[in-house]
N, C-alpha and C positions, 0 to 999 in steps of 0.2 A: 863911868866905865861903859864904856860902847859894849853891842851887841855881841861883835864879836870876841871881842876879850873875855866877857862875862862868859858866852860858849866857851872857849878854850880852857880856862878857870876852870867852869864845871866838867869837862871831857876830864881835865887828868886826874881831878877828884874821884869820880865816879872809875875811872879807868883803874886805878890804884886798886881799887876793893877786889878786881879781877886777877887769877892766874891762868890765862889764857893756852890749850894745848898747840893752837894752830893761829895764825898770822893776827894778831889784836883787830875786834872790829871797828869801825870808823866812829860809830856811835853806839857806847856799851850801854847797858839797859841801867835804869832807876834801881831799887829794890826797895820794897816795902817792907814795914815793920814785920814780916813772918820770912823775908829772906827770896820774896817771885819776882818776875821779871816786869817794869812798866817801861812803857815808852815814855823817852823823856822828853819830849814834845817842847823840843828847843825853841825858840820862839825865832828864828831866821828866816830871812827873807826865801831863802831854798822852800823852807818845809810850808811856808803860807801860802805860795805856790800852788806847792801839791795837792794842799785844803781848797783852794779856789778853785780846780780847775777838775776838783771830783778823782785824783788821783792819789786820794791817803793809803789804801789796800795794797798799790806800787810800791810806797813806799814802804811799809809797814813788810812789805813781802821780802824786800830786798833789806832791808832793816835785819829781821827776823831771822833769813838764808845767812845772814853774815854771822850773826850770833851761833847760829848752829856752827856751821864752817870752822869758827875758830876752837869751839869743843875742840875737835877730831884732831888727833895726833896723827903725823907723815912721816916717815923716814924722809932724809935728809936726800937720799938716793931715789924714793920717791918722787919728792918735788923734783929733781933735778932730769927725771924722765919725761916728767908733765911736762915741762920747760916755760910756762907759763901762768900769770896770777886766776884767768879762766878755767882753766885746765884743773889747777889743784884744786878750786874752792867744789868745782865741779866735782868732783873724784871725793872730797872730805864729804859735800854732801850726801853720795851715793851711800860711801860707807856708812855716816849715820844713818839711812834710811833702811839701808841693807839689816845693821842691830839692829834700829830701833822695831822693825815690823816684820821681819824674817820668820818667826813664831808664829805669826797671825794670818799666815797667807793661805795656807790650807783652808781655816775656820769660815774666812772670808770669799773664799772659793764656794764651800758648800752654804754660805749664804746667800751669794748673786750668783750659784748656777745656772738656775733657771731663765733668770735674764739675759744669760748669754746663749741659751741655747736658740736656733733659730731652727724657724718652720717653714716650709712651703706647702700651699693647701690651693685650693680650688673655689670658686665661687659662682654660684648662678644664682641672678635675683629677678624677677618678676612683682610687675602689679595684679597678676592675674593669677587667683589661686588654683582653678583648675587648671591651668596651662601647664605650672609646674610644678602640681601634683601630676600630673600625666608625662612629662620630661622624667620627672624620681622615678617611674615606674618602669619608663624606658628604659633609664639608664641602669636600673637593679638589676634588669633581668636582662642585661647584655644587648639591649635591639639599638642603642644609640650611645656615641661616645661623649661624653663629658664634655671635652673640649669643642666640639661643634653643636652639641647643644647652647654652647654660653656663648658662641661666636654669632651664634643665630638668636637667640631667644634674650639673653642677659642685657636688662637694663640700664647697666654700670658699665665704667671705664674699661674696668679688667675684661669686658666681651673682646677688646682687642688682643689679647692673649689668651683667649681660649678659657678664662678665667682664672686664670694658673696669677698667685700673688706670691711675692716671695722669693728668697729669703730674709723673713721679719723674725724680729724679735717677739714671741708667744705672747706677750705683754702689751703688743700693738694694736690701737682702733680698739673694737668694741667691745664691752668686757661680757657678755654674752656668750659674742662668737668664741674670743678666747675661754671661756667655761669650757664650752662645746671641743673645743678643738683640741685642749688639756686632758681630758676624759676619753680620744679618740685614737685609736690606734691606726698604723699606719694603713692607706686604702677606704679607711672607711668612710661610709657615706653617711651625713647627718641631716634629717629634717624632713619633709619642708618645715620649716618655723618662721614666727613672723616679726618681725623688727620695724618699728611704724608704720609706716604706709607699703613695704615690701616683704615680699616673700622669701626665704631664704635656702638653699640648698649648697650645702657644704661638702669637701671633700678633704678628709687630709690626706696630702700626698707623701712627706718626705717629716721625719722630724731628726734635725741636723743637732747632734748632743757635741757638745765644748768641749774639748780633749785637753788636759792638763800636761802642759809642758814648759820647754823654761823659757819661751816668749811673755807666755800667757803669765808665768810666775813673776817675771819682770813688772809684768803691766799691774799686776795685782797689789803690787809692793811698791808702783805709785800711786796707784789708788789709794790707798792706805795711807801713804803720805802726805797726800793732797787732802783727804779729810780732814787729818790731822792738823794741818798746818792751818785750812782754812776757819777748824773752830777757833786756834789761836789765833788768828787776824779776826776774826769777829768780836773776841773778846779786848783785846788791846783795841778797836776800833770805840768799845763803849768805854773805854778808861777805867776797863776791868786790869789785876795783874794776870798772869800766867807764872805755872811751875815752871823753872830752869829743867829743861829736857836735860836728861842724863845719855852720857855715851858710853856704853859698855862693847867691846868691839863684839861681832856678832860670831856663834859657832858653828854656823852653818855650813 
């Protein structure tokens, strides 16, 4: 029996064990003795390809999207709005992702808030400690402005901007400074303190907080899908199985 007969053989086999809500996928999944999902790692010239040429994860991804896609049930009026097989799988996938992580978007918000908030801050650095301890003193007490102190005096790039960095993510460069600049309310002046061979004086100017809205709610809710998806593509990549995601349509 050739290669391909053998495939087709096994496709209606494994096909049959399915009752598919949305358009049957091209290649349904194995199932192992407890009832998960394996890739069935046809032996065709297509998929040895994809092995040779460092491209399994493409395939496993598009493998995986399809098997979702077909979960998801459409009205008939639906599809016929989509007008197209992109369109729908598109649209079936959202709505899984829509149930599957709708719940989890808030939780996940006040867990990578902070990464999303960004800062703008100020920097002047010196090799010379007295110089700018006497710059800190200027500039506390009003006799010199920040920004021309760093245009004139600052050893680093940012003299080009008056020292002004930003807007970064608080998490950025050196975990020191961000200490210091997390602890700092807005205006205020930090240091001198010393970081290898330079002297450091800091300013935080601006701290920009992440507004909850439904762009941001979107973006959240692929994040969360793309986690998702990529521990199950790492696991089917070790010829690990995976649970059969369930679709519950979302209440949100």
């Amino acid at each position: 029996m050739s290669i391909e007969s053998a495939y087709k053989e096994g496709y209606l086999a494994i096909q049959s064990q399915f009752s598919w809500q949305g358009p049957s996928p091209a290649i349904p999944p194995e199932l192992d003795e407890l009832g998960r999902w394996r890739w069935p790692e046809f032996d065709t010239p297509f998929c040895q390809l994809m092995k040779r040429t460092g491209r399994t994860r493409v395939l496993l991804t598009a493998w995986l999207e399809d098997l979702i896609a077909a979960l998801v049930p459409l009205s008939q009026e639906r599809c016929d709005e989509l007008g197209d097989e992109q369109s729908d799988r598109k649209e079936r996938l959202k709505l899984f992702r829509d149930a599957a992580f709708s719940l989890h978007v808030e939780e996940h918000f006040s867990r990578t808030k902070r990464q999303r908030d960004r800062i703008i801050f100020s920097l002047l650095r010196c090799s010379n400690l007295p110089r700018i301890e006497e710059l800190s003193l200027a500039i506390r007490e009003g006799e010199l402005d920040f920004a021309a102190a760093a245009i004139r005096f600052s050893e680093g790039p940012e003299s080009a901007q008056g020292g002004r960095i930003g807007p970064i993510s608080p998490n950025t460069g050196n975990a020191e400074v961000n200490r210091l600049l997390e602890q700092a309310n807005e205006g205020d002046l930090i240091g001198p303190f010393t970081i290898d061979n330079s002297h450091i004086l800091l300013r935080l100017d601006t701290r920009i907080t992440t507004r909850f809205n439904d762009k941001l709610h979107d973006d959240l809710l692929k994040e969360l899908y793309q986690e998702w998806l990529a521990r199950q593509l790492t696991a089917l990549e070790s010829g690990e199985s995976i649970e059969p995601p369930e679709y519950l349509p979302s209440l949100l």
